[in-house]
N, C-alpha and C positions, 0 to 999 in steps of 0.2 A: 791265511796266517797259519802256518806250518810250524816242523822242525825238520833240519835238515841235516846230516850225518854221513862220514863219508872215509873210505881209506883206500889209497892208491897202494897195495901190497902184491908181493911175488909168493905172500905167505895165503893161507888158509884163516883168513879173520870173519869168517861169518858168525862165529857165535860173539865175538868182541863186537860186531857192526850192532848185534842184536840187546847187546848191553851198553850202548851207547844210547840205541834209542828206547831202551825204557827208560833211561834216566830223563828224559828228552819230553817222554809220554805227553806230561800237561800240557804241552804246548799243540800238541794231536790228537786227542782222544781217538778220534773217526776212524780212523784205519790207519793200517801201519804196514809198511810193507818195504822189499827190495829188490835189488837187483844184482846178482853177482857174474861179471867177465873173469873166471877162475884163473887166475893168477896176474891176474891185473888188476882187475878192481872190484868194490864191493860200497853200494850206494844205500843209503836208506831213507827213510819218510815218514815223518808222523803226519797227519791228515788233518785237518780242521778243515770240516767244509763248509765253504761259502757261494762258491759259483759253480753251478753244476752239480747236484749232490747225487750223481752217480758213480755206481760203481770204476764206471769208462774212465771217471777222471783220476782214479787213485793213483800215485805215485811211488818209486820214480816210473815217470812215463816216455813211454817211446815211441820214435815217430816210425811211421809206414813201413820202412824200411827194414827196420830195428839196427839203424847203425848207432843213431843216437838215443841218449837217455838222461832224462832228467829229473834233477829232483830239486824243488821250486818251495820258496819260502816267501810271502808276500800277497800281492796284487798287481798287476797291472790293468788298471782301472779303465783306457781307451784300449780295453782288448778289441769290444765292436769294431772300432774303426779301424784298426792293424787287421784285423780277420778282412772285413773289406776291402782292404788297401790289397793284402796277398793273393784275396782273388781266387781262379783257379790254381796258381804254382803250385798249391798244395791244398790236397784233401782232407779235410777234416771230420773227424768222425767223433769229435766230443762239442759239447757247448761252452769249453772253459777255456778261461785265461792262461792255465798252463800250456794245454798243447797250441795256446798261438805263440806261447813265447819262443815255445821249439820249434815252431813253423819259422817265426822271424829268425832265431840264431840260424836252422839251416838256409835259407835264401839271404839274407843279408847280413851272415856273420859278425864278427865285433860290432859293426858298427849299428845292428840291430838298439843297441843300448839309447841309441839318440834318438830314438823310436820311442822310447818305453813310457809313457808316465803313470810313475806307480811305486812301491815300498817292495824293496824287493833283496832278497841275496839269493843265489840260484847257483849251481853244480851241474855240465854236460859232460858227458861221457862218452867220448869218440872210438867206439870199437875197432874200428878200422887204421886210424892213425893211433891207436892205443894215449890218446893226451886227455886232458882236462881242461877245460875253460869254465873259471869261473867268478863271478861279478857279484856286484854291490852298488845298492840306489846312489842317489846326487847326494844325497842328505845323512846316510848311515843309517835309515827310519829301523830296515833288519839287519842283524847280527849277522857275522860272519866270522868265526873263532878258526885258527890252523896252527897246524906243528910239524916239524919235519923229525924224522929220529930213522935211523939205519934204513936210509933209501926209502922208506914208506913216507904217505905223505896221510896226514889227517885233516878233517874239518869235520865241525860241527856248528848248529844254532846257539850252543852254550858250551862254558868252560868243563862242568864239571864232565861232559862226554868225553873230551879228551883227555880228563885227569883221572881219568875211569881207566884209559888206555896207559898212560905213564904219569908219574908225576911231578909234580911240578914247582919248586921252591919260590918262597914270596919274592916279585919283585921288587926288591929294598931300593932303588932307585927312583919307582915309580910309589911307593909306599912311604916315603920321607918326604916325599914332593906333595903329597895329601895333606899330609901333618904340616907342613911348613906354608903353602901356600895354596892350599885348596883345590889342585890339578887333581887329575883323575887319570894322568897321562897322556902322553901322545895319539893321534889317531892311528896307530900303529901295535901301540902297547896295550898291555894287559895290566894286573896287577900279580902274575906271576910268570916268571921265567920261562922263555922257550916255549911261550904260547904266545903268539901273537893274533893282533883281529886286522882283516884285510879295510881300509882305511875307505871313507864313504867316497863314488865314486871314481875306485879303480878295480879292474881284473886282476885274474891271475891266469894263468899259461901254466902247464903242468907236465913235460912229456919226458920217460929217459930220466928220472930223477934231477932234473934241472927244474928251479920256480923262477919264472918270469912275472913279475908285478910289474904294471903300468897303470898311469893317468887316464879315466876315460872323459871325465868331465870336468874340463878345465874354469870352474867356477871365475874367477878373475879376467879372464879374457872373454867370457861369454858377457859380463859387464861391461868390456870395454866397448865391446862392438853392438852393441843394442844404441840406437838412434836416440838420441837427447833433445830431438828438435818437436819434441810436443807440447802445443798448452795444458795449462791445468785443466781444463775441462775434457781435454781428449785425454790426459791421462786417469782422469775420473770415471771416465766411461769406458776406457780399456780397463781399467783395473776390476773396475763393478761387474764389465763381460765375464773378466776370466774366472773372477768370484765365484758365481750364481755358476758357470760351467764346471768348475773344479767340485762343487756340493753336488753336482748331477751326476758326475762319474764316480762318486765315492757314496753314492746311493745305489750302484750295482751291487745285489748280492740276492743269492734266492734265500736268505734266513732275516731274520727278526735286527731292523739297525735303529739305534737310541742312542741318545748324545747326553755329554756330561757337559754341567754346567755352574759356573762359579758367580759371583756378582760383578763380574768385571767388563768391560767395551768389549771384548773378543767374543765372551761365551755368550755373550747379550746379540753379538752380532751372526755368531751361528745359529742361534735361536732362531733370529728374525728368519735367517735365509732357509735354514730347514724348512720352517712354518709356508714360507712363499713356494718352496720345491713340492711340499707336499700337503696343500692346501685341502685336502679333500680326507684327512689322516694327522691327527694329532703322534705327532711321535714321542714315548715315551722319553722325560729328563730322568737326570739323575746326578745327584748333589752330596757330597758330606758334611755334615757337622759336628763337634764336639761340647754343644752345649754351653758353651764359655762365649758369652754374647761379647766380649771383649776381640774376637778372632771370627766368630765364625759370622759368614757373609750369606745364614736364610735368609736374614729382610730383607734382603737385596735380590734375591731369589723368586722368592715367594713372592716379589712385588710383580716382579718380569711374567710369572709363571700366570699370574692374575689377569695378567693383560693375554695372555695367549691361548689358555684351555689344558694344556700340555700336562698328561698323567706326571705327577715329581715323584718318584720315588727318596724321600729322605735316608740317606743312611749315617748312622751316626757311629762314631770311634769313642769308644765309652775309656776312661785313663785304664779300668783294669785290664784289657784287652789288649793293649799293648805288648805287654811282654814278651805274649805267645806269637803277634804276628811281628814283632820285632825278630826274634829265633826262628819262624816262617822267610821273610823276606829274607833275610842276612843267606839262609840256604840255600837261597832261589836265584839270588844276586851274585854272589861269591864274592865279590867286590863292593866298595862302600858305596852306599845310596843315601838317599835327603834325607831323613831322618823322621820324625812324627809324621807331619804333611805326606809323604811319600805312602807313610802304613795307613791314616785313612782314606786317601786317594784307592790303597788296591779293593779297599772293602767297597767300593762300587765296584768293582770287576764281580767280588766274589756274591755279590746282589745280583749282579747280569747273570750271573750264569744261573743262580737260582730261577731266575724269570724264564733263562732259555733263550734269553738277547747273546747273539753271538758278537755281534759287530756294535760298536758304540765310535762315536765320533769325538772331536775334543778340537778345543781350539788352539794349541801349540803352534809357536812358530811366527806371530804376529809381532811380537817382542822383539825379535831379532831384524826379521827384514823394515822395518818400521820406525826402529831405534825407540823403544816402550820403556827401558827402562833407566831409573832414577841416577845412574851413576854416568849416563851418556852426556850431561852435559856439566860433568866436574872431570877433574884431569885425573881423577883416582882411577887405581889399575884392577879395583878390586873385583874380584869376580863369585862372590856372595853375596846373593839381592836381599837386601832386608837386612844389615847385617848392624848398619849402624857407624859410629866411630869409633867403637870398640873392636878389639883386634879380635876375628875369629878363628885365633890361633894361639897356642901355647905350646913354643916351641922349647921353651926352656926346661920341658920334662924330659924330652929328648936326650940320650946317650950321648956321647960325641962322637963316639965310633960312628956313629949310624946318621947322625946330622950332618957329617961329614961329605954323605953322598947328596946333599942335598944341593938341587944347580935351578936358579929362578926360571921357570919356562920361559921360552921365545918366542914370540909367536911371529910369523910373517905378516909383512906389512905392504899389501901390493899395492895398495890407493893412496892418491895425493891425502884426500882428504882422512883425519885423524879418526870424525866420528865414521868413517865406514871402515877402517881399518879394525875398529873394536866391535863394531856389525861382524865384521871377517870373522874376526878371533871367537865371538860367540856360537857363528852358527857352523865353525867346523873343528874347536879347538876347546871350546867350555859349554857354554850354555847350553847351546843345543843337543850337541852329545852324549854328557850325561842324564839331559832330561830322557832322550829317546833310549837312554840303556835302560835308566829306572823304570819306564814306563810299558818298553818291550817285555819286562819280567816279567811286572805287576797284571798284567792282562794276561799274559799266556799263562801264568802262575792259574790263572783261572779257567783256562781254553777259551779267551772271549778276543778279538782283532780291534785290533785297536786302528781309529782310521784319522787322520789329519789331514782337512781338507785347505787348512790355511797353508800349508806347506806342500800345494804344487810349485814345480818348481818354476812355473809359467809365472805366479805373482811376486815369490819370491825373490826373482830375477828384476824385473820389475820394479817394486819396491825399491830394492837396493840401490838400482841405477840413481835412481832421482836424487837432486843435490840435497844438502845437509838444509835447506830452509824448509823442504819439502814436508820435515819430519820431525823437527824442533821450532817452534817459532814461536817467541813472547814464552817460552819456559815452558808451551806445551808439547808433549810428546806424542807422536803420532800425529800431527797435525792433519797433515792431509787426509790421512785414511779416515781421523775422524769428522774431517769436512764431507768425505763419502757417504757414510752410512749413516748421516742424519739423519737421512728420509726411511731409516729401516727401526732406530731407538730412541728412548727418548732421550732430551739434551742435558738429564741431570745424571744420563749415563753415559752419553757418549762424549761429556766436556767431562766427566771425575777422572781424578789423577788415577796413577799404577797403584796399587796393594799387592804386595808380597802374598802370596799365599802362607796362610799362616794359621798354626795351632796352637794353641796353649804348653807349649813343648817347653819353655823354659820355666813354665811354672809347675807345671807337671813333675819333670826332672827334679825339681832342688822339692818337693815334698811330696805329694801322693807314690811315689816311684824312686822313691830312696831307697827302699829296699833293693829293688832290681839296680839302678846303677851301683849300689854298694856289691850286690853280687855280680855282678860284671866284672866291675873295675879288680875282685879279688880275682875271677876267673882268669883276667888278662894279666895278672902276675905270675899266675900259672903256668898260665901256655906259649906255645914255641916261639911267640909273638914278646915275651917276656923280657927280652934283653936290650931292646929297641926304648926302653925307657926309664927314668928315673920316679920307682915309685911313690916314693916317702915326696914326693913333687907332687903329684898327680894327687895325691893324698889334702897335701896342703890345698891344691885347686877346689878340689872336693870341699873343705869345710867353708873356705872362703865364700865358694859358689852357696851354699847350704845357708850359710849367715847373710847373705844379700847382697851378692854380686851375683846378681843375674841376667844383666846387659844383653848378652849373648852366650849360648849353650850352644853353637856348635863346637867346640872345640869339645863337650860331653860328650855329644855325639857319637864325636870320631870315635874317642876312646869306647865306649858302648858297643858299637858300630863293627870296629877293630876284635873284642871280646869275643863277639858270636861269630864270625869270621871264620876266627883261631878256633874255635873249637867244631866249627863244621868242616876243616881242611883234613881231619882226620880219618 
């Protein structure tokens, strides 16, 4: 888990590549380094090391030859067996996952990708044909930020490297679609102009100032053609294989790996499998709470944790602590994140790195292929878990100028079937995307790698294919999966319904932190953000909210959210 940084110039930008990556730094601490082809290109690298903690492996790395060079962001988890697979074709002289990925793009070029499994965005550099190739996982798991401006081309792991280099005006199109329906924009978009992020599972082609974007993993057709002719018990026992192997490859790392865990059927079920992987080694958990027994899910915790041995490290989000890591994240993010939940979610990161745990594991991703959550079997389009039947939107503070741009998202619809269609939409158009944008921050924010072993793309695939009875039956959700892992939890866990993750954020908001949203909400009159709404509204929402409407607080949020934003774009 890296940062990655990069400009295709005819100019002299080595000291710009170098303040790209200090801004970049948390995400590397380990080593920092580059590579410049003078008058073509200029690569760089922040380090976080996990596999290989030598020198040899520092990036960008080049192979044998030195035609090519790379600079790698991620994991590819079956390196072992790609190293093996390559054989003698090529020499290797380090023990890491990077230089096999270079091994693979030189011998098996593009299509090396269908090779890969692993979290990944990565940048090659072809001296010889002076071009660029460069990729992004199935799933989006790592960033990939570019811009194009007078023949130069940009990329980095985050926004703010390239608004280091130029800048960048709010995207008002993708910033009204927030406020009106909860999008976080296209996989394509950003939330500022003429930066875009290359979209999960495609390339880019870069040669002669021409960009070529392409499809590499055609997620919908990869579903169609996977076989349906399995019983339930053979698909119980492939699924369980892939499981227990998916926890094996994302337990490669030569540093310190501990996993977060919430009271719910997923984090209960990586527990189990961790514990069975590593039988002989209690791996340290790690949990948030808030103290507010009404939200927070120790008992549930603590009960699991009793049954297994498993050091818990508790870390708790205290309401006055907010503010500062509110105005932390908002920095780190650039763009809007989940709001309360999200800020003590990072303070386990910022607990790892104190211990010196680089790598921690998390259950994401179960939800989506699985169909887990509460709005899959009503016809509602909503895409806010938890949210209720209150609108999590107040759009009527909104300008008209500026509401104006506001156009309902679309989303593609490849499948017969309705509930896999909103499966689609989650796990490459809402849910899953912004979960993995918030999540990529919040751990690098801390230099710690974050690893998701439910979202190989081997069970996700998988998952998905199987028919809608598979995954709703009699109003439970997840059925199948949790006819699986019975023999791994107990049954008053693995039959409990979905919980939201959830903090005392809407109680918080209307009292202990009144202050701060009232300084907020003034600051966002202030700033350049300022024209985009009607205050003396936002005002009126405020007191309402304050006297007992408090249903729902995202739409505080936003505005909160929005406030720190605007005053970190400066």
């Amino acid at each position: 888990m890296c940062g990655i940084a990069g400009i295709i110039s005819s100019f002299d930008r080595k000291e710009t590549l170098k303040k790209m990556l200090e801004l970049q730094r948390h995400r590397g601490p380990d080593n920092t380094g580059d590579y410049i082809d003078r008058g073509y290109a200029f690569l760089g690298h922040n380090r976080l090391s996990i596999i290989d903690l030598s020198d040899a492996a520092n990036q960008p790395f080049s192979d044998n030859s030195s035609r090519y060079h790379l600079t790698f962001n991620g994991e590819i988890y079956n390196y072992k067996e790609l190293k093996a697979e390559i054989g003698s074709k090529y020499i290797f002289r380090t023990n890491s996952d990077t230089e096999v990925l270079l091994a693979s793009f030189i011998i098996y070029g593009k299509k090396c990708l269908e090779k890969l499994n692993g979290m990944f965005s990565f940048a090659i550099w072809d001296t010889k044909e002076k071009s660029l190739f460069a990729a992004r996982d199935r799933f989006g798991v790592k960033p990939f930020y570019y811009s194009e401006a007078a023949e130069e081309f940009y990329f980095a792991s985050e926004i703010k490297a390239i608004r280091s280099i130029k800048w960048a005006r709010p995207n008002e199109k993708v910033w009204v679609n927030y406020f009106c329906f909860g999008s976080y924009g296209a996989p394509s978009e950003t939330f500022y102009e003429d930066i875009a992020q290359l979209p999960a599972g495609y390339f880019i082609e870069y040669k002669n100032s021409n960009l070529d974007i392409k499809k590499w993993y055609d997620f919908p057709e990869r579903i169609k053609n996977l076989s349906d002719n399995y019983s339930t018990s053979q698909i119980k026992e492939k699924y369980l294989e892939l499981l227990i192997d998916s926890v094996r490859l994302r337990f490669r790392a030569d540093v310190q790996v501990g996993f977060n865990i919430s009271g719910g059927v997923d984090s209960s079920l990586l527990l189990s499998l961790v514990n069975d992987y590593r039988s002989n080694k209690k791996i340290r958990a790690f949990t948030f709470y808030t103290g507010d027994e009404r939200y927070d899910e120790l008992p549930w915790v603590e009960e699991m944790i009793k049954q297994t041995g498993n050091p818990l490290e508790k870390v708790q989000l205290r309401v006055d602590e907010v503010p500062k890591y509110a105005k932390l994240l908002s920095d780190l993010q650039e763009e809007p994140f989940g709001g309360i939940p999200t800020i003590a979610y990072s303070k386990i990161f910022e607990k790892a790195q104190q211990l010196n745990i680089k790598v921690l594991m998390d259950g994401q991703g179960m939800d989506e292929q699985w169909a887990g959550y509460d709005y899959y079997t009503s016809q509602s389009e909503q895409v806010i878990q938890g949210a209720g039947k209150d609108s999590s939107f107040k759009t009527n503070v909104l300008n008209k100028d500026f509401i104006s741009y506001a156009r309902k998202p679309e989303y593609s619809a490849p499948f017969e079937s309705r509930l896999k269609n909103v499966q689609y939409r989650d796990l490459f158009y809402t849910k899953l995307p912004r979960a993995l944008r918030f999540n990529d921050r919040i751990s690098m924010a801390f230099s710690t790698e974050l690893r998701e072993p439910f979202l190989d793309y081997r069970l996700v695939e998988l998952a998905f294919s199987l028919g809608d009875n598979y995954k709703i039956q009699g109003g439970t959700h997840k059925y199948l999966l949790r006819e699986i892992i019975k023999e791994f939890i107990p049954d008053k866990i693995s039959e409990a319904p979905k919980r939201a993750l959830q903090t005392p954020q809407r109680e918080w908001l209307g009292n202990e932190l009144t202050d701060f949203v009232n300084e907020s909400l003034a600051q966002l009159e202030r700033s350049d953000f300022q024209s985009w709404f009607d205050h003396d509204l936002i005002q009126k929402e405020w007191r309402q909210y304050k006297n007992g409407k408090k249903n729902n607080s995202f739409f505080l949020w936003q505005w909160i959210n929005t406030s720190l934003i605007a005053s970190s774009t400066h």
